[in-house]
C-alpha positions in Angstrom: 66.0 270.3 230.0 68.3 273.3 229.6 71.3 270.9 229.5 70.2 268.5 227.0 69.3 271.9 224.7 73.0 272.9 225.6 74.8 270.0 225.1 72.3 269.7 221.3 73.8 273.0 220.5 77.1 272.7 221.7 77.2 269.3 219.3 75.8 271.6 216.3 78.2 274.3 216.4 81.0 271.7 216.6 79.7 270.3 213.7 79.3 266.7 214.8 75.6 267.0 214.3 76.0 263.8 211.4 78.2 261.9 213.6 76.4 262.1 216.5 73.0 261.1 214.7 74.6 258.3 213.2 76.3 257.0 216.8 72.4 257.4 218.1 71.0 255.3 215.5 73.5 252.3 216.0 72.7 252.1 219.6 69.0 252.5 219.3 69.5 249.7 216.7 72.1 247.4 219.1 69.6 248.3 222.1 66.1 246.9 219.5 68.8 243.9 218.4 69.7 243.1 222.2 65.8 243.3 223.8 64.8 241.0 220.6 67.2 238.3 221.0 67.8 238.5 225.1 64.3 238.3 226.1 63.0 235.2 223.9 66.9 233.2 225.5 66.2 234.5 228.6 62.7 233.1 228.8 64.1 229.7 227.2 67.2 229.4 230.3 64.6 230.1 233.0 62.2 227.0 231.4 64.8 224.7 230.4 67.9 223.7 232.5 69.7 222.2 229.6 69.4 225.0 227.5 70.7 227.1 230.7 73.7 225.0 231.2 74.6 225.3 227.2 73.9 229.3 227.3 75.6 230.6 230.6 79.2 229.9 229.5 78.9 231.6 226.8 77.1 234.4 228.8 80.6 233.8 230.9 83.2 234.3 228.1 80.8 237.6 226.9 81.2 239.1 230.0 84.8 239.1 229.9 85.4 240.5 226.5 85.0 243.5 227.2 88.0 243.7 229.9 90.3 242.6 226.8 89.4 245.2 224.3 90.6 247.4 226.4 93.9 245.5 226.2 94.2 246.1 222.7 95.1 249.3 222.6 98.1 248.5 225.4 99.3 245.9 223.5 99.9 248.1 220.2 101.9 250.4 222.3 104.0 247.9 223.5 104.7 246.0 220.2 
């Protein structure tokens, strides 16, 4: 408890109170997005086995994205 009050004030005297609200609200937003769209695609791939073969590669190719953003960055300091 102490820490989260902390770390709330810390954020306000830095003045990243706006910032940090707004950064909150997108992932609150991403996490409502994620739960609405997962859950009904996730119900459909355990019921239909066609509809899992068509959804798990592009699970597949999802999972790795993330791996080459990190790239990006790498590559424009090399160019």
């Amino acid at each position: 408890m102490f820490g989260s009050v902390a770390t709330l004030v810390v954020i306000g005297l830095f003045g990243m109170w706006e910032d940090t609200m707004k950064t909150i609200s997108m992932i609150f937003v991403c996490t409502v997005i994620a739960i609405v769209v997962g859950i009904p695609i996730g119900i459909g791939m355990s019921r239909s086995d066609r509809f899992e073969r068509v959804v798990n590669p592009v699970l597949d190719v999802m999972q790795t994205m993330p791996s080459f953003v990190y790239m990006i960055p790498v590559v424009m300091l090399l160019e």
